[in-house]
VOKOLRO-825870 format. One record per residue (C-alpha): residue number from 1; residue in one letter; chain; z, y, x. Coordinates in pm, 1 decimal. Last residue first. Layout:
REM VOKOLRO-825870
+-----+------+-------+----------+----------+----------+
:  nr : rest : kette :        Z :        Y :        X :
+-----+------+-------+----------+----------+----------+
: NUM :    A :     A :        Z :        Y :        X :
...
+-----+------+-------+----------+----------+----------+
END
This chain:
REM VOKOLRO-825870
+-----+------+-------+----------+----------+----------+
:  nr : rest : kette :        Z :        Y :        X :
+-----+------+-------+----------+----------+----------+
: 332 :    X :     A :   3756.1 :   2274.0 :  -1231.7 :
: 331 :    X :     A :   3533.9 :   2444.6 :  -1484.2 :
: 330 :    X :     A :   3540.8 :   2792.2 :  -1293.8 :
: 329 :    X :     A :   3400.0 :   2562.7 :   -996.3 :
: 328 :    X :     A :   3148.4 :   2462.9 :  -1244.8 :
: 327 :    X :     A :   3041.9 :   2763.5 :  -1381.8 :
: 326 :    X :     A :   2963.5 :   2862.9 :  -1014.4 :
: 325 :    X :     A :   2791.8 :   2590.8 :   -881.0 :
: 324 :    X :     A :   2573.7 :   2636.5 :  -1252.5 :
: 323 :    X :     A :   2477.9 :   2979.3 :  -1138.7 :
: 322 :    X :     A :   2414.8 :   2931.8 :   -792.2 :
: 321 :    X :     A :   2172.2 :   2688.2 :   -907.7 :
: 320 :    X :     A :   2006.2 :   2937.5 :  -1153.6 :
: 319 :    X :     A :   1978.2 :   3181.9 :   -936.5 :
: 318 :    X :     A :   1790.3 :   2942.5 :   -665.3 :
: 317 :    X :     A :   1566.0 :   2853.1 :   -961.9 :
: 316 :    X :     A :   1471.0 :   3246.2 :  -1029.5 :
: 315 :    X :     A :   1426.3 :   3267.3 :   -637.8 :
: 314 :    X :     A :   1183.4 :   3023.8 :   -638.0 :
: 313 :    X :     A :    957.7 :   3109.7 :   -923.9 :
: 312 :    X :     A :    953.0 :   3434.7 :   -755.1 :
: 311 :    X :     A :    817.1 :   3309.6 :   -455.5 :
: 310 :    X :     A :    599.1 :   3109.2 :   -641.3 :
: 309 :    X :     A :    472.9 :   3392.6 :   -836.9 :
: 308 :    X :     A :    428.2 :   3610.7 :   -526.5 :
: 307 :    X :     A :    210.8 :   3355.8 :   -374.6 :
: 306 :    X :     A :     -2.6 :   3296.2 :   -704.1 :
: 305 :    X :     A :    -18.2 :   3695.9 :   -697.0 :
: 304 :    X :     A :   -152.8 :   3703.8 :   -328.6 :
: 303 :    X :     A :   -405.7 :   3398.1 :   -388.8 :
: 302 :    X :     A :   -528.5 :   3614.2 :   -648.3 :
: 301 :    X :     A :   -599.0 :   3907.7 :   -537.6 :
: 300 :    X :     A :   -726.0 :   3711.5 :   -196.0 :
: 299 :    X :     A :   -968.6 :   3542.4 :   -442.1 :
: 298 :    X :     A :  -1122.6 :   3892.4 :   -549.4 :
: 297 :    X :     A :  -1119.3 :   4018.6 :   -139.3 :
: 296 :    X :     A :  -1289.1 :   3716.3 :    -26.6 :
: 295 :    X :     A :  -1214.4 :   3665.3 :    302.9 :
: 294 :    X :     A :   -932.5 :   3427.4 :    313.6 :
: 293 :    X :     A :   -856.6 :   3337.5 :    593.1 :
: 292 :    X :     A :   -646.0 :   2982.2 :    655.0 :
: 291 :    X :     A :   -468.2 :   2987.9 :    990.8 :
: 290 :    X :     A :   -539.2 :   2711.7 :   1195.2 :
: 289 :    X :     A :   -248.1 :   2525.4 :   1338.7 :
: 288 :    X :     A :   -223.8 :   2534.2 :   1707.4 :
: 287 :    X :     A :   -310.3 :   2176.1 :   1893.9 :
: 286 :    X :     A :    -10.7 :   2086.4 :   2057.7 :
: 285 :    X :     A :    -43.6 :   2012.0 :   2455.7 :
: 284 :    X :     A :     72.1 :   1667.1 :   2554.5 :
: 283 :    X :     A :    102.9 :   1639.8 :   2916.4 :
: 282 :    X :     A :   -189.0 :   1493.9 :   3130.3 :
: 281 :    X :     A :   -197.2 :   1090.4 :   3186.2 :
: 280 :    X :     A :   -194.9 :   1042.8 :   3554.9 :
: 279 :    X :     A :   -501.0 :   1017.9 :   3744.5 :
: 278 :    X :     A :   -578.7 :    702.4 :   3986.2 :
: 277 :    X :     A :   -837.8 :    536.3 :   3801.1 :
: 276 :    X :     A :   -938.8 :    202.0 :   3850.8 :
: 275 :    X :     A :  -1273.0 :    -15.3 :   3900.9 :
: 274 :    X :     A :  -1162.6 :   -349.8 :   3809.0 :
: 273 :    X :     A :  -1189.3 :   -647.7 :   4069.0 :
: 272 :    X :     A :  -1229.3 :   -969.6 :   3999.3 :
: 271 :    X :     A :  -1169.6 :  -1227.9 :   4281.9 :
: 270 :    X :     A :  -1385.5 :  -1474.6 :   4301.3 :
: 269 :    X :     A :  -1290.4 :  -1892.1 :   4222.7 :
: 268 :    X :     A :  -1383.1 :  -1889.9 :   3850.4 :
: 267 :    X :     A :  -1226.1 :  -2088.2 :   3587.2 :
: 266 :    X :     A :  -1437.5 :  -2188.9 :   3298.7 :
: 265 :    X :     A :  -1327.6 :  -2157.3 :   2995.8 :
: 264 :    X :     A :  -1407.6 :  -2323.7 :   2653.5 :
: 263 :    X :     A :  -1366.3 :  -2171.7 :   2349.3 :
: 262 :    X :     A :  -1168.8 :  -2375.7 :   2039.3 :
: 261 :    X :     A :  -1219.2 :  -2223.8 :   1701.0 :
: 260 :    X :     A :   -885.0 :  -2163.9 :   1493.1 :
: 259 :    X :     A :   -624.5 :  -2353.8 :   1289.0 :
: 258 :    X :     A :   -348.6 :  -2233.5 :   1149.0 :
: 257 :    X :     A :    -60.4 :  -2415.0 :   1210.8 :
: 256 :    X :     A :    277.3 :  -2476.0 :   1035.7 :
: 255 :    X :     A :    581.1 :  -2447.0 :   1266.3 :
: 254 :    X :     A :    829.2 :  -2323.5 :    984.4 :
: 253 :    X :     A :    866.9 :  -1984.8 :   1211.2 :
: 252 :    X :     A :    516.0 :  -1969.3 :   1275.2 :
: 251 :    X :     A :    424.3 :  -2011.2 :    900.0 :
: 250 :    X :     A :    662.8 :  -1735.7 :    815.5 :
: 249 :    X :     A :    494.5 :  -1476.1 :   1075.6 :
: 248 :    X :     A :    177.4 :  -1560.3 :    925.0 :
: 247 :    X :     A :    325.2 :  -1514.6 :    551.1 :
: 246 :    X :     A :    480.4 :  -1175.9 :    674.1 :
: 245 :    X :     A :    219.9 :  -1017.7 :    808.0 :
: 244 :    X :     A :    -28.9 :  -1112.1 :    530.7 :
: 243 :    X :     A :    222.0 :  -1083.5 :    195.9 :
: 242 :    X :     A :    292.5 :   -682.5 :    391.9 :
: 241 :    X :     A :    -28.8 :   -613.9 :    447.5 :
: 240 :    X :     A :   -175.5 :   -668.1 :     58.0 :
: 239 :    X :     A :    163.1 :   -504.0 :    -66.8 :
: 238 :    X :     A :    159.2 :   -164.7 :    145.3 :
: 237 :    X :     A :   -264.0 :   -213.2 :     49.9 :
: 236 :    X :     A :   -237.3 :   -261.5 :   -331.9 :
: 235 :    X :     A :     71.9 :    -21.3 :   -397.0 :
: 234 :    X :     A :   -105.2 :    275.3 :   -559.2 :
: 233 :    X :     A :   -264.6 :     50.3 :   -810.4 :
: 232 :    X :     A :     29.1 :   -108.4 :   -889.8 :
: 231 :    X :     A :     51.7 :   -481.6 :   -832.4 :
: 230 :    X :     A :    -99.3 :   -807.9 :   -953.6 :
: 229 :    X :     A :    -32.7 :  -1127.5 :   -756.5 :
: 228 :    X :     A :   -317.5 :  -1400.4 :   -627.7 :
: 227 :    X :     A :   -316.6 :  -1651.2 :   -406.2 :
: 226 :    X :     A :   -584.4 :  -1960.8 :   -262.5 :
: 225 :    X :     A :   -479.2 :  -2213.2 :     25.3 :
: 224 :    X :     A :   -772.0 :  -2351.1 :    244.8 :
: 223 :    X :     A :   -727.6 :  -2647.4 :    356.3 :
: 222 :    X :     A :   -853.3 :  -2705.0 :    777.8 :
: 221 :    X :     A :  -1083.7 :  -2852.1 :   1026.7 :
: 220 :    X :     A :  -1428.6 :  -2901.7 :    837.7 :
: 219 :    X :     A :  -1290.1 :  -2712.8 :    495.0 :
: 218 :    X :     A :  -1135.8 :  -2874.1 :    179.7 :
: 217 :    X :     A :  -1077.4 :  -2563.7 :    -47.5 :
: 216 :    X :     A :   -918.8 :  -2392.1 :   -305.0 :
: 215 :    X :     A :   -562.1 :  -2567.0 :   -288.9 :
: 214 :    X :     A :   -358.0 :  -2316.6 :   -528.1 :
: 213 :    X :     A :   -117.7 :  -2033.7 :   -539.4 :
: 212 :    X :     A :    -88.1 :  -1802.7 :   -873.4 :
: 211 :    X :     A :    207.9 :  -1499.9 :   -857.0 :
: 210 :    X :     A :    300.2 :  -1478.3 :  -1202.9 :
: 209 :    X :     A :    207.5 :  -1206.2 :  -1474.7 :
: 208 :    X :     A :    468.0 :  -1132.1 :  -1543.2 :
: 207 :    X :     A :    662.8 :  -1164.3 :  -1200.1 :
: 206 :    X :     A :    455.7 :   -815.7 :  -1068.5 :
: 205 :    X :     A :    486.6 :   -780.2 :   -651.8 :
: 204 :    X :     A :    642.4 :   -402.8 :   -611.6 :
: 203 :    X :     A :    963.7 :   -579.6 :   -571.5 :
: 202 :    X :     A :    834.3 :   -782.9 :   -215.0 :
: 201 :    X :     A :   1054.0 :  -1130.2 :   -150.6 :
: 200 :    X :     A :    893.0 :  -1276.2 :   -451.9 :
: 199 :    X :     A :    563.4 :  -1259.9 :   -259.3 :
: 198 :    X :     A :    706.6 :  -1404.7 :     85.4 :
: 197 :    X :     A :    896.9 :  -1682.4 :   -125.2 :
: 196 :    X :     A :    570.7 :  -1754.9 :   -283.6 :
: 195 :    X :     A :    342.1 :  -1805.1 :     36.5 :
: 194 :    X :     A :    647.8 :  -2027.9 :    173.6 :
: 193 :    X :     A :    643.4 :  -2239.0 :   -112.5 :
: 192 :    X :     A :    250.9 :  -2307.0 :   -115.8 :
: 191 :    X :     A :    287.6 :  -2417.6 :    241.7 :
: 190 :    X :     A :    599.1 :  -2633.4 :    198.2 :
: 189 :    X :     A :    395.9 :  -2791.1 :    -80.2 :
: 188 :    X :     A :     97.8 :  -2848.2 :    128.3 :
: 187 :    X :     A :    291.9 :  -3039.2 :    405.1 :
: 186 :    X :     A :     91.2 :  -2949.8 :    672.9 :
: 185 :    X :     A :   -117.6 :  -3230.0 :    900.6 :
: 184 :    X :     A :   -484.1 :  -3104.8 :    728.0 :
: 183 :    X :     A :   -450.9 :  -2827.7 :    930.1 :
: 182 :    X :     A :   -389.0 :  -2418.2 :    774.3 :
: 181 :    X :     A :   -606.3 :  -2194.1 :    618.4 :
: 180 :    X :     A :   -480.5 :  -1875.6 :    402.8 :
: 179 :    X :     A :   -694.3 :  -1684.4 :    165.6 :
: 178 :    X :     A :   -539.9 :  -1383.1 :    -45.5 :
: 177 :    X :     A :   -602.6 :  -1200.6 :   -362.4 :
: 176 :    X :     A :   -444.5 :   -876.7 :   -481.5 :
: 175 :    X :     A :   -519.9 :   -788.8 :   -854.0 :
: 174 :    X :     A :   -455.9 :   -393.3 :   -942.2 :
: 173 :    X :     A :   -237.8 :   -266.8 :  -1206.4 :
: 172 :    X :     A :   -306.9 :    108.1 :  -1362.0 :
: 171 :    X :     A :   -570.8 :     75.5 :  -1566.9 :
: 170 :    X :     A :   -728.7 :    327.2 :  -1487.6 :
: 169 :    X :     A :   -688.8 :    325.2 :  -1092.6 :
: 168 :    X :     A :   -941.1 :    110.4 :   -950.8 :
: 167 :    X :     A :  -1236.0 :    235.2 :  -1069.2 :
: 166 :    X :     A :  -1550.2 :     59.2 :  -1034.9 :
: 165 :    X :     A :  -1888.4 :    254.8 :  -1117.2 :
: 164 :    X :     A :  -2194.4 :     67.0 :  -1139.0 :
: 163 :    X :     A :  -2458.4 :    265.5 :  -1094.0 :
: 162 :    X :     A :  -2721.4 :    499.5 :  -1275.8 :
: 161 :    X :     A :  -2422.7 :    771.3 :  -1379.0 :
: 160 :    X :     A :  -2342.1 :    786.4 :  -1066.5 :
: 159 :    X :     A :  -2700.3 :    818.6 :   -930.0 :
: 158 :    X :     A :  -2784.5 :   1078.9 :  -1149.8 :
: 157 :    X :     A :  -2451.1 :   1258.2 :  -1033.0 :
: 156 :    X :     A :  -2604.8 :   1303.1 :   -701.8 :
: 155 :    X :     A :  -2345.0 :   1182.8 :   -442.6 :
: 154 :    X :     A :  -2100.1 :   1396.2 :   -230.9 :
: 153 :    X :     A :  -1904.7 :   1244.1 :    -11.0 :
: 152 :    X :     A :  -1627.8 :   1467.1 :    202.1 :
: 151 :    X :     A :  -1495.3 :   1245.4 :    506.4 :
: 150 :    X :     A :  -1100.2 :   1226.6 :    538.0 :
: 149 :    X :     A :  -1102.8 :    830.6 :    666.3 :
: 148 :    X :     A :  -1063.4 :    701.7 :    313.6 :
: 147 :    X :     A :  -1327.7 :    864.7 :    179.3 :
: 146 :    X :     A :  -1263.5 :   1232.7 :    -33.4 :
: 145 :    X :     A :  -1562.4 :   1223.1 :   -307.1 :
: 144 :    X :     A :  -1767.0 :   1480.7 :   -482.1 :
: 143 :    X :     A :  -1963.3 :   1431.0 :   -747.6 :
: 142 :    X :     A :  -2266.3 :   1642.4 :   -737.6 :
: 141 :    X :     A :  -2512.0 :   1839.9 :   -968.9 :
: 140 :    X :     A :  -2277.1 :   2056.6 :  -1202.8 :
: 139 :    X :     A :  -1968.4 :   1973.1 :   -972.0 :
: 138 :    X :     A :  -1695.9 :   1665.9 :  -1043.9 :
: 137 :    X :     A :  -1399.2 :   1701.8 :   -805.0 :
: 136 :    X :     A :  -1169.4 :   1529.4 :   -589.2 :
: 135 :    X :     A :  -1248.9 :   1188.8 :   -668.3 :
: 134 :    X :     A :  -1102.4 :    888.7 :   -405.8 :
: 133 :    X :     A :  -1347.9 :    712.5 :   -204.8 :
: 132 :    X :     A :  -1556.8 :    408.3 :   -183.9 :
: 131 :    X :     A :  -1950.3 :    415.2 :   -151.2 :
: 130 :    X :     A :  -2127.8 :     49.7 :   -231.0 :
: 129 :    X :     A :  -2292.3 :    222.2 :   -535.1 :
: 128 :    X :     A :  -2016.3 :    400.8 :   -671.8 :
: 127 :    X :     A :  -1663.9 :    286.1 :   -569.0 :
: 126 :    X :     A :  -1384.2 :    427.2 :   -688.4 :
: 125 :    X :     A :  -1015.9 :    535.6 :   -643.9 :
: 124 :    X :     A :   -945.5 :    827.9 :   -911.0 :
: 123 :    X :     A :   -767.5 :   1116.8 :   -804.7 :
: 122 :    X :     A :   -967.2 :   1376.1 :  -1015.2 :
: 121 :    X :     A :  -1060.2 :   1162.7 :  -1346.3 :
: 120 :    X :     A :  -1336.2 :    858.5 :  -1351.3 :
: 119 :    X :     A :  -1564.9 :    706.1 :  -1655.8 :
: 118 :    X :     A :  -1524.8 :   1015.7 :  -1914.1 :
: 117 :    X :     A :  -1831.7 :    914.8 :  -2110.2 :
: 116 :    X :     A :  -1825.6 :   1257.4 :  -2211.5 :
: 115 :    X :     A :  -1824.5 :   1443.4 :  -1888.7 :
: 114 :    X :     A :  -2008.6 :   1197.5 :  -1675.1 :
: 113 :    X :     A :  -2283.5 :   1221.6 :  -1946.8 :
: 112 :    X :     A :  -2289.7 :   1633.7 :  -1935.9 :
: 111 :    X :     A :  -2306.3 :   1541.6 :  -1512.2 :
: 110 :    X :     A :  -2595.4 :   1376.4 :  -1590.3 :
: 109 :    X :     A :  -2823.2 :   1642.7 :  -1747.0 :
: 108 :    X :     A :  -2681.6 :   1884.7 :  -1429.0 :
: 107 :    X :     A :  -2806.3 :   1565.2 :  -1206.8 :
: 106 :    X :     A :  -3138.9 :   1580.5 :  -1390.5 :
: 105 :    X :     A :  -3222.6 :   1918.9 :  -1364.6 :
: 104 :    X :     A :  -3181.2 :   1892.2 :   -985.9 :
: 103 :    X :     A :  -3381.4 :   1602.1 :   -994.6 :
: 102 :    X :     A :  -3617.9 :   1786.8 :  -1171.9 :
: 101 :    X :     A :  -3605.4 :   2102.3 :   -960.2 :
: 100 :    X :     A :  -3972.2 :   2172.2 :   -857.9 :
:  99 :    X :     A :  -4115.0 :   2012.9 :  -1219.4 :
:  98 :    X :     A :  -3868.0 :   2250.9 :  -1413.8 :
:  97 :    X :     A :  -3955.1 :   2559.2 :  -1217.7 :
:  96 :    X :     A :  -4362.8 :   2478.6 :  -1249.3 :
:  95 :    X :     A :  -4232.7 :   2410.9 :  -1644.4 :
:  94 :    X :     A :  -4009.2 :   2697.3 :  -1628.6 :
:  93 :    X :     A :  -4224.3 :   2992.2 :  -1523.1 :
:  92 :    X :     A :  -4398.8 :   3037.1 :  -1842.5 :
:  91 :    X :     A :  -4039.4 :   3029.1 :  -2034.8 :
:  90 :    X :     A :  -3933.3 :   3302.4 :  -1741.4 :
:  89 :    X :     A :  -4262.8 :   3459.2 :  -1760.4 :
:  88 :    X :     A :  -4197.8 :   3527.9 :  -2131.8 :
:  87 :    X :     A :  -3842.1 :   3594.7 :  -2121.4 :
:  86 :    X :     A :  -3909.9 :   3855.1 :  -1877.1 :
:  85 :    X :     A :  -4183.8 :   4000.0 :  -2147.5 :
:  84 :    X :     A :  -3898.4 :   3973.8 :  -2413.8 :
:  83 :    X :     A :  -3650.3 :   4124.5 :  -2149.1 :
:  82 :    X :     A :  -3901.2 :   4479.4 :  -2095.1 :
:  81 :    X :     A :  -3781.2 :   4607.1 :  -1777.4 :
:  80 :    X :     A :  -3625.4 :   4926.6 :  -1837.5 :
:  79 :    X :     A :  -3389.7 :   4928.0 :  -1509.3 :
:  78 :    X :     A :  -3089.3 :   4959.2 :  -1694.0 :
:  77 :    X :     A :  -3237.7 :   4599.6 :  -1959.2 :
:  76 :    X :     A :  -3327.2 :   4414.2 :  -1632.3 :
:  75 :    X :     A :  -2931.5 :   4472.3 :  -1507.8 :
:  74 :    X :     A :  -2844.8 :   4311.3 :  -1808.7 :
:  73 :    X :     A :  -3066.4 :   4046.8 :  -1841.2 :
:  72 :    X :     A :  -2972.7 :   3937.4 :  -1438.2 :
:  71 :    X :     A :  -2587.5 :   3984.9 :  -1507.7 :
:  70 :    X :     A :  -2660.3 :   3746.0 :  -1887.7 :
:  69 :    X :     A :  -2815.0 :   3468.3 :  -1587.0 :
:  68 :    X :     A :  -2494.7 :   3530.0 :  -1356.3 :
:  67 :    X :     A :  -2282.5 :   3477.4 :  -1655.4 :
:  66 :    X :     A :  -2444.0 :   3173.5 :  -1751.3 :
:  65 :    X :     A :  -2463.8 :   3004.2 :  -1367.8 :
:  64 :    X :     A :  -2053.8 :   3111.2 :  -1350.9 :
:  63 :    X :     A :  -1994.6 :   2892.2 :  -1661.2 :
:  62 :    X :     A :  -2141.6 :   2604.4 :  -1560.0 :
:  61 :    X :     A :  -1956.7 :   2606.9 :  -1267.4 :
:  60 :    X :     A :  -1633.2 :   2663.0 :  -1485.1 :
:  59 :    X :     A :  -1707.0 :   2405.1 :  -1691.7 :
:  58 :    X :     A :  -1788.1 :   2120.7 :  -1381.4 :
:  57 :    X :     A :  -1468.0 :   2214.3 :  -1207.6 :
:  56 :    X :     A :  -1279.3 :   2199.9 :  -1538.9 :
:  55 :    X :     A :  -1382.5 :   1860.1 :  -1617.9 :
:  54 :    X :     A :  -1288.8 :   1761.8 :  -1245.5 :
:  53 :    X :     A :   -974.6 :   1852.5 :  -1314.6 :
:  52 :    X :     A :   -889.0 :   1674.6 :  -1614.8 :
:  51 :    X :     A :   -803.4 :   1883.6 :  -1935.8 :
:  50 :    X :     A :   -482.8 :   1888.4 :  -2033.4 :
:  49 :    X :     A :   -457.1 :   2242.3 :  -2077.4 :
:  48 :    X :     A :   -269.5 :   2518.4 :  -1825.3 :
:  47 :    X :     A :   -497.2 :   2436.3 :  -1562.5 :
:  46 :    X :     A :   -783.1 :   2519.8 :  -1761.9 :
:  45 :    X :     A :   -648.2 :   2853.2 :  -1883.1 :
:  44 :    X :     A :   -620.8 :   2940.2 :  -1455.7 :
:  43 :    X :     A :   -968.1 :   2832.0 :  -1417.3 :
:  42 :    X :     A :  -1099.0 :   3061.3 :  -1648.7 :
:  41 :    X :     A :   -902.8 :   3309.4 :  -1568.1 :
:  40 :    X :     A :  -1077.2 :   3276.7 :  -1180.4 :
:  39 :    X :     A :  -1443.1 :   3246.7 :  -1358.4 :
:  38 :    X :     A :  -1322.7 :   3576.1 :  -1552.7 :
:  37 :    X :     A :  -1251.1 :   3782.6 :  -1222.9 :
:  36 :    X :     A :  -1552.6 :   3612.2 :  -1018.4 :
:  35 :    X :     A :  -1787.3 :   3749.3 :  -1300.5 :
:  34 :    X :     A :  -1620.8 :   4087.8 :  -1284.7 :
:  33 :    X :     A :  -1634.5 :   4097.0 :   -947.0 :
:  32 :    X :     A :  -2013.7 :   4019.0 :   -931.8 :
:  31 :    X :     A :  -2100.4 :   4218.2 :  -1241.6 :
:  30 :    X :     A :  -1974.5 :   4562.4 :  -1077.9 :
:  29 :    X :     A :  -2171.8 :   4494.1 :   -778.3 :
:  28 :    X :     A :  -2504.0 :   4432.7 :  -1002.9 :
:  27 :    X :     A :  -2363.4 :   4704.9 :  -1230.0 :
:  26 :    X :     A :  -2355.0 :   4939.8 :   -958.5 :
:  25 :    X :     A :  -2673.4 :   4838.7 :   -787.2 :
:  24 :    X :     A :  -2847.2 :   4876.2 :  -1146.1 :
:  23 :    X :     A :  -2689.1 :   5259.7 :  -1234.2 :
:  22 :    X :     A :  -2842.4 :   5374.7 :   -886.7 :
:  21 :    X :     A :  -3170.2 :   5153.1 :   -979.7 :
:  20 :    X :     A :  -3151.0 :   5373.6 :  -1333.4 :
:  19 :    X :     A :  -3098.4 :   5719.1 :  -1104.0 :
:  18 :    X :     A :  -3353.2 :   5630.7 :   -941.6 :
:  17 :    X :     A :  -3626.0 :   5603.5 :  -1200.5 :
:  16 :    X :     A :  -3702.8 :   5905.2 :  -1406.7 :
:  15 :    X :     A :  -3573.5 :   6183.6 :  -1204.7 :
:  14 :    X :     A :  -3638.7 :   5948.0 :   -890.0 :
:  13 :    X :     A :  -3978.2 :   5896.5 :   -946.2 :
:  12 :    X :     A :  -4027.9 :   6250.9 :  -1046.3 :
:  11 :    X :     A :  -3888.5 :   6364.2 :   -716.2 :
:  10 :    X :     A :  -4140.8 :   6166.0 :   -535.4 :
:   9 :    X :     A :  -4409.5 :   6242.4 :   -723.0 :
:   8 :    X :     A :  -4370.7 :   6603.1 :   -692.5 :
:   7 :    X :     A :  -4356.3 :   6516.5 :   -334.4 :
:   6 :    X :     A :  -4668.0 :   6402.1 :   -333.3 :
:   5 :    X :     A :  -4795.5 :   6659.0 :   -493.8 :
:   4 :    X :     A :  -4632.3 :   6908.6 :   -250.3 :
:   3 :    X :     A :  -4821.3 :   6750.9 :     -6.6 :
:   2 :    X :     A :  -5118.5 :   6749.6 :   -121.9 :
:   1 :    X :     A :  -5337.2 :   6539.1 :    150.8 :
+-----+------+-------+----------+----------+----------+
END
C-alpha cells in the first residue's frame, strides 16, 4: 500500500473539504442560537399584540420548523451540496414522506383551521369530544389542554376540528340547572319559594334574566322541582354548590322531605370485629419546593433579563409611591 498516497489523499480531502465541514459545524451551532434568539423575539412582539396566546404558540412553532429548514439549505450550500439536486430528492422524497406522516400533515392542515375559525382562546373551558379542560396552548399538531385535576391533554387537532367543540367561556354567562325531589305531602309553593329565596340570597345569581322554578315531574314516590339561573362563567360551580347546600339545608329547616330508597337491615347477633392498627399518625414533614433549572443557556439569557426587568419595574413603582407620600405630606 502507498502510503504517502494515501496520505496525499488525506490532506487533499481536508484542503478541499474540511475546512467547509469546519465552516458547517459552526454555522450549524451558530444557526441553533440564532434560531432560538429570533423564536424568543418573536414571542416577546407577540405578547406585546393582541393576538391570543395560543395563536402565537402555533406561529412561533411554525416559525422555528422554517428556520430550521433555511439552517439545513444553508449549511448544504458550505458543504457544496448541490440545493436544486436536494430539492429534487426532497420533492421525490415527499410523497413516501407525505404518506408516513399524513396524520401528522393533517393536524398541522388543521391547526391553520383552528387558527382562522378562531373557535377557543388560551383559558377557554371546553369540551372536545367528551374531554373537558381549560386551553393552555394551541401547537402545530396538538391542542393542549390543562383538566380539571392538573392533567396535561393533548388531542390531535384533526380531531378538534372534527368534533363538536363546546366552550363555556365566550359568551361570558353560563346556565345553571338544578333538580330537587321532595313527597307528594309538601306544599309545592313553599317549595318553589324556598328554592328562590336561596337564589336571590347569592349576588353572583343574574335577576335579568330571572331565576325559572317549575313542577317537571310526577315520579313513583316524589315531584320533581325544575330551576334554572344564569351566572358568570367563572362563577358556575361557587354558585351551582352553594343553591345545593343551601336549598337542602333550607328544606330541613322548613321540615320538607326528600324522599329516598328504603334498605332493609337485618340485625346480626356476632360480634364484628375490625382488624386495627396501633401506629400513631407520623408528623407532618413539608415537602421542599423544587427549584426550577433552567438549562438552556439562550432561555436562561432571557429569563435573567425578564427577572431584572421586573425587578426594575418594581423599584421604579416603589419610587413613584414614595414620591406621591411625599408631595402629599408637603400638601398638608
Amino acid at each position: 500500500m502507498d502510503w504517502e498516497a494515501f496520505w496525499n489523499k488525506i490532506l487533499n480531502f481536508f484542503q478541499t473539504t474540511g475546512l467547509n465541514i469546519l465552516y458547517a459545524i459552526l454555522a450549524l451551532l451558530l444557526g441553533i442560537i440564532l434560531i432560538k434568539v429570533i423564536i424568543r423575539l418573536f414571542k416577546r412582539v407577540f405578547a406585546k399584540t393582541k393576538m391570543e396566546k395560543a395563536t402565537q404558540g402555533f406561529l412561533s412553532s411554525t416559525i422555528k420548523v422554517l428556520l430550521y429548514i433555511c439552517l439545513i439549505f444553508v449549511i448544504a450550500q458550505i458543504l457544496n451540496i448541490n440545493t436544486t439536486g436536494l430539492l429534487a430528492i426532497i420533492s421525490t422524497a415527499g410523497v413516501a414522506i407525505s404518506l408516513a406522516l399524513q396524520n401528522s400533515l393533517s393536524n398541522l392542515a388543521n391547526g391553520v383551521v383552528l387558527i382562522v375559525t378562531h373557535p377557543f382562546k388560551e383559558g377557554d373551558f371546553v369540551s372536545i369530544d367528551g374531554v373537558e379542560g381549560t386551553i393552555k396552548t394551541l401547537e402545530m399538531t396538538h391542542t393542549i389542554l390543562i383538566s380539571v385535576d392538573n392533567k396535561v391533554l393533548s388531542i390531535p387537532n384533526t380531531k378538534v376540528v372534527s368534533s363538536v367543540i363546546v366552550n363555556y367561556n365566550v359568551l361570558g354567562k353560563r346556565k345553571i340547572v338544578f333538580n330537587f325531589s321532595v313527597d307528594y305531602a309538601t306544599d309545592l309553593k313553599k317549595a318553589k319559594e324556598i328554592i328562590y329565596n336561596v337564589m336571590y340570597s347569592n349576588g353572583k345569581i343574574k335577576l335579568d334574566p330571572a331565576p325559572f322554578i317549575a313542577l317537571k315531574t310526577l315520579n313513583d314516590s316524589s315531584l320533581g322541582i325544575m330551576a334554572n339561573c344564569w351566572v358568570d362563567s367563572e362563577d358556575y360551580w361557587d354558585v351551582f354548590y352553594y343553591v345545593t347546600e343551601n336549598v337542602f339545608n333550607e328544606f330541613k329547616r322548613n321540615k320538607i322531605n326528600i324522599p329516598f330508597n328504603q334498605m332493609e337491615v337485618r340485625v346480626r347477633n356476632d360480634d364484628v370485629v375490625m382488624p386495627v392498627i396501633d401506629d400513631e399518625l407520623p408528623e407532618r414533614v413539608e415537602k421542599p419546593e423544587k427549584e426550577i433549572v433552567i438549562k438552556d443557556p439562550i432561555d436562561r439569557i432571557f429569563a435573567n433579563s425578564e427577572k431584572k426587568r421586573a425587578q426594575k419595574r418594581k423599584q421604579r413603582e416603589e419610587k413613584k409611591k414614595q414620591k406621591r407620600a411625599v408631595n402629599k405630606s408637603n400638601a398638608k
